[in-house]
N, C-alpha and C positions, 0 to 999 in steps of 0.2 A: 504494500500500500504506500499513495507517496504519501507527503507533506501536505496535500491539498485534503488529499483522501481523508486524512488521520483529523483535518482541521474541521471538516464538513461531515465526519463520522460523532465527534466532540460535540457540533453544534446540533446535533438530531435533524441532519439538514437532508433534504428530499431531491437526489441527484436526478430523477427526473423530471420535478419542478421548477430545479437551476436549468436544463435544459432548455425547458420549455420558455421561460422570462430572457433568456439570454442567445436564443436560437443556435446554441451551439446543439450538435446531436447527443443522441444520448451515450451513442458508442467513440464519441470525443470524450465525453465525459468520464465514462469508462478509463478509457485510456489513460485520461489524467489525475484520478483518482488510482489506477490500478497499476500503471506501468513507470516502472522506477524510468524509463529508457524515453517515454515522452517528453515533450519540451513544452511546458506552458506560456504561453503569447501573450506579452504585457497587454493586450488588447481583451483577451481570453478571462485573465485576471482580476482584469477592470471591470468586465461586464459581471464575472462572478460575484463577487465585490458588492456591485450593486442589487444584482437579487437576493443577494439573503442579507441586505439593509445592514452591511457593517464595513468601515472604513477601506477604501483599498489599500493605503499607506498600512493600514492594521495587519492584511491579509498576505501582503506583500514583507513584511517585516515578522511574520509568522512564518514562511516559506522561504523567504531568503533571508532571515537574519544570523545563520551559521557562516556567513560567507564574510571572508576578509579580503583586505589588501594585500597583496606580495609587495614587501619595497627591496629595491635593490638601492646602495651606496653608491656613489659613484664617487670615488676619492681622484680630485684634480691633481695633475704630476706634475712634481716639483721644475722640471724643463718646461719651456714651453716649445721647445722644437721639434713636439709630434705634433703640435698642433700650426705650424707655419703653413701657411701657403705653399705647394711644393712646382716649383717652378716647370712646364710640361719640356717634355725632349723634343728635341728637333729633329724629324725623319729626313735622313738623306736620302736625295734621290739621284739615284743616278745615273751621269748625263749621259745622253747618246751619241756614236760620233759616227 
Protein backbone atom coordinates (compact mmCIF):
# COMPACT_ATOMS: atom_id res chain seq x y z
CA UNK A 1 0.00 0.00 0.00
CA UNK A 2 1.42 3.54 -0.76
CA UNK A 3 1.51 6.67 1.28
CA UNK A 4 -1.69 7.86 -0.30
CA UNK A 5 -3.26 4.46 0.23
CA UNK A 6 -2.34 4.33 4.05
CA UNK A 7 -3.45 8.27 4.22
CA UNK A 8 -7.07 7.62 2.70
CA UNK A 9 -7.32 4.08 4.45
CA UNK A 10 -6.61 6.41 8.10
CA UNK A 11 -9.25 8.87 6.84
CA UNK A 12 -12.22 6.10 6.24
CA UNK A 13 -12.09 7.69 2.90
CA UNK A 14 -14.37 6.18 -0.03
CA UNK A 15 -11.80 5.59 -3.18
CA UNK A 16 -14.58 5.29 -5.28
CA UNK A 17 -16.01 8.51 -4.23
CA UNK A 18 -12.56 10.32 -4.64
CA UNK A 19 -12.86 8.85 -8.10
CA UNK A 20 -15.82 9.85 -8.99
CA UNK A 21 -15.53 14.05 -7.60
CA UNK A 22 -12.02 14.20 -9.10
CA UNK A 23 -12.74 12.19 -12.56
CA UNK A 24 -9.66 10.27 -12.20
CA UNK A 25 -10.78 6.34 -12.79
CA UNK A 26 -11.01 4.02 -10.30
CA UNK A 27 -8.37 1.74 -11.46
CA UNK A 28 -6.00 5.13 -11.28
CA UNK A 29 -6.95 5.12 -8.12
CA UNK A 30 -6.18 1.69 -7.40
CA UNK A 31 -2.91 2.08 -8.68
CA UNK A 32 -2.20 4.99 -6.44
CA UNK A 33 -3.37 3.77 -3.51
CA UNK A 34 -1.87 0.10 -4.22
CA UNK A 35 1.22 0.27 -6.23
CA UNK A 36 4.46 1.28 -4.53
CA UNK A 37 5.91 1.70 -8.49
CA UNK A 38 3.15 4.42 -9.52
CA UNK A 39 3.90 8.16 -9.72
CA UNK A 40 1.35 10.49 -8.37
CA UNK A 41 0.75 13.82 -10.46
CA UNK A 42 0.82 17.18 -8.55
CA UNK A 43 -2.37 17.76 -10.52
CA UNK A 44 -3.75 14.19 -9.22
CA UNK A 45 -2.91 15.30 -5.61
CA UNK A 46 -4.60 18.60 -5.83
CA UNK A 47 -7.76 17.37 -7.05
CA UNK A 48 -7.47 14.48 -4.39
CA UNK A 49 -6.89 17.06 -1.81
CA UNK A 50 -9.87 18.66 -2.64
CA UNK A 51 -12.46 15.89 -2.56
CA UNK A 52 -12.05 14.68 0.80
CA UNK A 53 -12.09 18.62 1.96
CA UNK A 54 -8.40 18.64 3.43
CA UNK A 55 -5.48 20.97 2.60
CA UNK A 56 -3.24 19.91 -0.23
CA UNK A 57 -0.08 21.48 1.38
CA UNK A 58 -1.56 18.89 4.31
CA UNK A 59 -1.70 15.91 1.93
CA UNK A 60 1.35 16.61 0.01
CA UNK A 61 3.46 17.12 3.37
CA UNK A 62 1.90 13.71 4.46
CA UNK A 63 3.21 11.98 1.39
CA UNK A 64 6.40 13.61 0.69
CA UNK A 65 7.48 14.82 3.95
CA UNK A 66 10.26 11.98 4.25
CA UNK A 67 12.12 13.52 1.51
CA UNK A 68 15.27 15.61 1.84
CA UNK A 69 17.81 17.61 0.39
CA UNK A 70 21.36 16.06 -0.90
CA UNK A 71 23.83 19.13 -0.55
CA UNK A 72 27.06 18.76 -1.90
CA UNK A 73 30.31 21.25 -0.61
CA UNK A 74 31.94 22.71 -3.20
CA UNK A 75 35.38 23.81 -1.59
CA UNK A 76 36.97 26.94 -3.81
CA UNK A 77 40.96 26.06 -4.67
CA UNK A 78 43.40 27.97 -3.39
CA UNK A 79 45.00 28.65 -7.23
CA UNK A 80 42.89 30.36 -9.24
CA UNK A 81 44.58 28.86 -12.42
CA UNK A 82 41.96 26.12 -13.02
CA UNK A 83 39.73 28.54 -13.28
CA UNK A 84 41.47 31.15 -16.00
CA UNK A 85 40.32 31.42 -19.38
CA UNK A 86 42.22 28.91 -21.27
CA UNK A 87 43.54 30.40 -24.36
CA UNK A 88 42.10 28.01 -27.72
CA UNK A 89 45.01 26.56 -30.18
CA UNK A 90 45.72 27.44 -33.37
CA UNK A 91 45.08 24.76 -36.10
CA UNK A 92 47.70 24.67 -38.61
CA UNK A 93 46.89 24.39 -41.90
CA UNK A 94 48.72 23.21 -44.39
CA UNK A 95 49.65 25.20 -47.26
CA UNK A 96 49.56 23.61 -50.68
CA UNK A 97 52.09 24.03 -53.29
Amino acid sequence: MTKLGMYLAQKSVNKSEVARKTGLSRARMNELTLSERSHLRAEELYLIALAIDVPPADLLEYICGNLTLTTHLTIAAEDAAPFKKQEKKKKLIPKRR
